[in-house]
N, C-alpha and C positions, 0 to 999 in steps of 0.2 A: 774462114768461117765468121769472124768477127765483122771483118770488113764486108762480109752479104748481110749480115741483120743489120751494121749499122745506115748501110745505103737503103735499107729497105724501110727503115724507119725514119730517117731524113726526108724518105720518098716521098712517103705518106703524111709527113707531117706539114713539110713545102706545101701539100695540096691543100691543108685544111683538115684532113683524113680521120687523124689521130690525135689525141688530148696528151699534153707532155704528163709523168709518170708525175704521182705527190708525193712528197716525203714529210713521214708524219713521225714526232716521241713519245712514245704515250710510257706511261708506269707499268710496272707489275706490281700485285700486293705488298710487296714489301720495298717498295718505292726503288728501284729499280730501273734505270732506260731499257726502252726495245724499239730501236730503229724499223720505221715500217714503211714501204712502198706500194704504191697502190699504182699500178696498171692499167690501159683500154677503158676508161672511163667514159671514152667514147660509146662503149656500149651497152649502159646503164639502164638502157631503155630495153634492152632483151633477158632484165632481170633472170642474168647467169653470173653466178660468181665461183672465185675458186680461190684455194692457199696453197700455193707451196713452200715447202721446208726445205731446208739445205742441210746436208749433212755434218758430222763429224769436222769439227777446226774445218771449219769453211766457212763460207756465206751467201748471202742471194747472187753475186755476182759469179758464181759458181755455173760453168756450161751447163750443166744437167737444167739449174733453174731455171736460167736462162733460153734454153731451148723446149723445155715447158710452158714456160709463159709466153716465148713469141706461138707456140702451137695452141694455145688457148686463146689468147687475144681473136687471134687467128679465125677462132671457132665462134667467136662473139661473147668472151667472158668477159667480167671484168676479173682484175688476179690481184690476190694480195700477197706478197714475198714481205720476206723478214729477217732481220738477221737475229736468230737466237744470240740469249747471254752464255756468255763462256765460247764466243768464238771467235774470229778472226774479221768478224767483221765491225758495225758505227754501235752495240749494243755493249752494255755493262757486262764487265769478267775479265773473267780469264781461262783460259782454254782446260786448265787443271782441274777447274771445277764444274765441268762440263758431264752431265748426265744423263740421260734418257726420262727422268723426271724431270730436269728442269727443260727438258726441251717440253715435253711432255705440258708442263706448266706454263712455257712459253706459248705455244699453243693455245691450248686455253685462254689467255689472256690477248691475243691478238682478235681469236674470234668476240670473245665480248665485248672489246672496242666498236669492233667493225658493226657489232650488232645494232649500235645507235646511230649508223652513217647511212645517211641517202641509198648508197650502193647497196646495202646487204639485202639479200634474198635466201631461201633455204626452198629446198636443199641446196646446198652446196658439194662443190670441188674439192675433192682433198686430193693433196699430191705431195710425196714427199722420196729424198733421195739418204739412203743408208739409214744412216742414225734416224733421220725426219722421216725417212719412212715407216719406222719402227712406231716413231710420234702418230701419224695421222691414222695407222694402221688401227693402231690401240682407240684413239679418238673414233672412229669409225665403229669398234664393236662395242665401245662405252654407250655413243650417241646415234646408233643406228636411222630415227626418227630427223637427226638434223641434216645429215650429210645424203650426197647423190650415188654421184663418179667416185672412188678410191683408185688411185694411181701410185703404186707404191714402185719406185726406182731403183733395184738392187739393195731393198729395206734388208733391216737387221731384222733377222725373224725371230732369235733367241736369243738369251746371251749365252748359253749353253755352247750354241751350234755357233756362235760368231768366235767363243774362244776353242770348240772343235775344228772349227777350218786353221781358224790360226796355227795351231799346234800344226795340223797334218800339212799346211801347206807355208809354212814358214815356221818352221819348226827350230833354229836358233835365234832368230829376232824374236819369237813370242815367248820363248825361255827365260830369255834375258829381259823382258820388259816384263812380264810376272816377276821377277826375281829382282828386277830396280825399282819396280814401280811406277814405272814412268821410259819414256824415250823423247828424245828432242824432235819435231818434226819441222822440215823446213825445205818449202818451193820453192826454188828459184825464179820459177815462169808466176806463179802465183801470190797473191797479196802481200804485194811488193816486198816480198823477200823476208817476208815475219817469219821468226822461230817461234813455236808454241811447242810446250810441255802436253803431251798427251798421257794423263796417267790410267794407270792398270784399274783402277779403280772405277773408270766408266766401262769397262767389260763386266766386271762384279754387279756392279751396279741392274746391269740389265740382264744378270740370269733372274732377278724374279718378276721378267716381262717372257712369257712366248707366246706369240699370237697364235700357232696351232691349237693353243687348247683353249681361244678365242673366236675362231674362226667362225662356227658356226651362229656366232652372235653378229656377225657383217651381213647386212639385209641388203648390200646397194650392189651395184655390178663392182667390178673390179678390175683391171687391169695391173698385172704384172708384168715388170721389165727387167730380164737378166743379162749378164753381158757374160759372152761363153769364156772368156779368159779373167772372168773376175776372181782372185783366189780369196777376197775380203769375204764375202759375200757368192758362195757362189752358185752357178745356174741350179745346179740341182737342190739347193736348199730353196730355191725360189718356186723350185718344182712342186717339193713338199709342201708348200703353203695352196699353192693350186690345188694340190689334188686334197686339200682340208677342208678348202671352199666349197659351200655347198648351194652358193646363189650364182646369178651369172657372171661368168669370171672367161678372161681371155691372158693369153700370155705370148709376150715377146722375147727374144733373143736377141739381142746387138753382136753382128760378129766380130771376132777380128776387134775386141773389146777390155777393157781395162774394169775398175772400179768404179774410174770418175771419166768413163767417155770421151777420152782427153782428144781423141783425132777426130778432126775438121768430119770424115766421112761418118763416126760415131753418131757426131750428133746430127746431121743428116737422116741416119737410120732412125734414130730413136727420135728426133721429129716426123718423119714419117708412120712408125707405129703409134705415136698420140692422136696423129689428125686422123688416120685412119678409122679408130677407138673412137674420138668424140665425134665424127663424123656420123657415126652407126645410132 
């Protein structure tokens, strides 16, 4: 999968095609780094933009983001990715203190950058995967008037219902990580082999976030994406968020599917359900 987006974008850039990706540092209020990439700037001129988030101890480098932004580019946006603080990726933190406000904050703070760059247009793209989806979800029924499209990736829809799945469907890991406070999390295949501390305390954190009883404040269309073996996050919690929506709303399934999309033909499908969505 890697090796077809990277000849694709070699492809196009040999031609002249495609504008190389910018990497920009800008602060948060409390002076702070947030590593920021800006995308398709090639297509500036069809004033379309979009952001997406990356979830939970992860980063833009992340396949879900990834496979977003080449289907956006795709579509003639320009994309802005980022790597939240407190994660694994070029941004201030550490994974411990990682929240769904501060992602939430992050947020915020990337859109008011962008708002004084050549690029920015509104409405805008919001897309975000798990934890960042939880982020743009919320941004979306705060700023109904700024945002477009909402794409939210196997969002965290409560915190409620993210520590009710955990209990019922990992039911001794989520005992024991309520009860430590924390667990060590660490990819082998993923950013180069970093351990980060995930503590209990970003699930806390987010039960006084549920977007169902939000919902009816998202004015923009929306697309949801579930993956039917996610036990994080899963199909039917994504269900409930559909059926709360009461603007136009569409919804995907990725089969044969994880959390994080992880197989070559994942993100195939779930490129296929975006271009199909921003196509319409």
């Amino acid at each position: 999968m890697k090796k077809f987006w990277l000849g694709c974008f070699l492809l196009l850039l040999s031609c002249g095609k495609i504008d190389a990706p910018q990497e920009f540092e800008i602060l948060t209020p409390s002076a702070e780094k947030l590593s920021v990439v800006v995308s398709g700037l090639e297509n500036s001129d069809q004033q379309k933009l979009a952001f997406i988030q990356h979830g939970l101890a992860s980063n833009r480098e992340h396949p879900v983001v990834r496979t977003a932004e080449e289907a956006l580019i795709e579509q003639g946006y320009v994309v802005v990715s980022f790597d939240s603080r407190h994660s694994l990726g070029k941004s201030s933190g550490t994974v411990e203190k990682a929240r769904l406000s501060t992602f939430s904050e992050d947020l915020n703070t990337v859109i008011r950058w962008a708002s004084g760059q050549n690029f920015y247009h509104e409405p805008f793209v919001l897309a975000g995967h798990s934890l960042g989806g939880a982020s743009v979800l919320k941004y979306a029924a705060e700023n109904p008037d700024k945002t477009g499209l909402v794409i939210g990736i196997a969002p965290v829809i409560s915190g409620e219902l993210w520590e009710k799945s955990c209990m019922q469907n990992m039911p001794d890991f989520c005992r024991e990580w309520k009860k430590n406070g924390q667990y060590v999390y660490q990819d082998e295949k993923a950013y180069g082999n970093r351990k980060a501390v995930i503590p209990y305390a970003v699930v806390e954190d987010a039960k006084s976030f549920d977007i169902l009883k939000q919902a009816k404040n998202i004015k923009n269309n929306v697309l949801l994406i579930a993956a039917d073996k996610d036990v994080v996050i899963p199909s039917e919690d994504v269900r409930k968020l559909y059926r709360a929506l009461t603007n136009n709303k569409s919804i995907g399934v990725v089969s044969d599917s994880g959390h994080n999309f992880d197989k070559a033909q994942n993100q195939k499908d779930l490129y296929e359900i975006l271009t199909v969505f921003l196509r319409e």
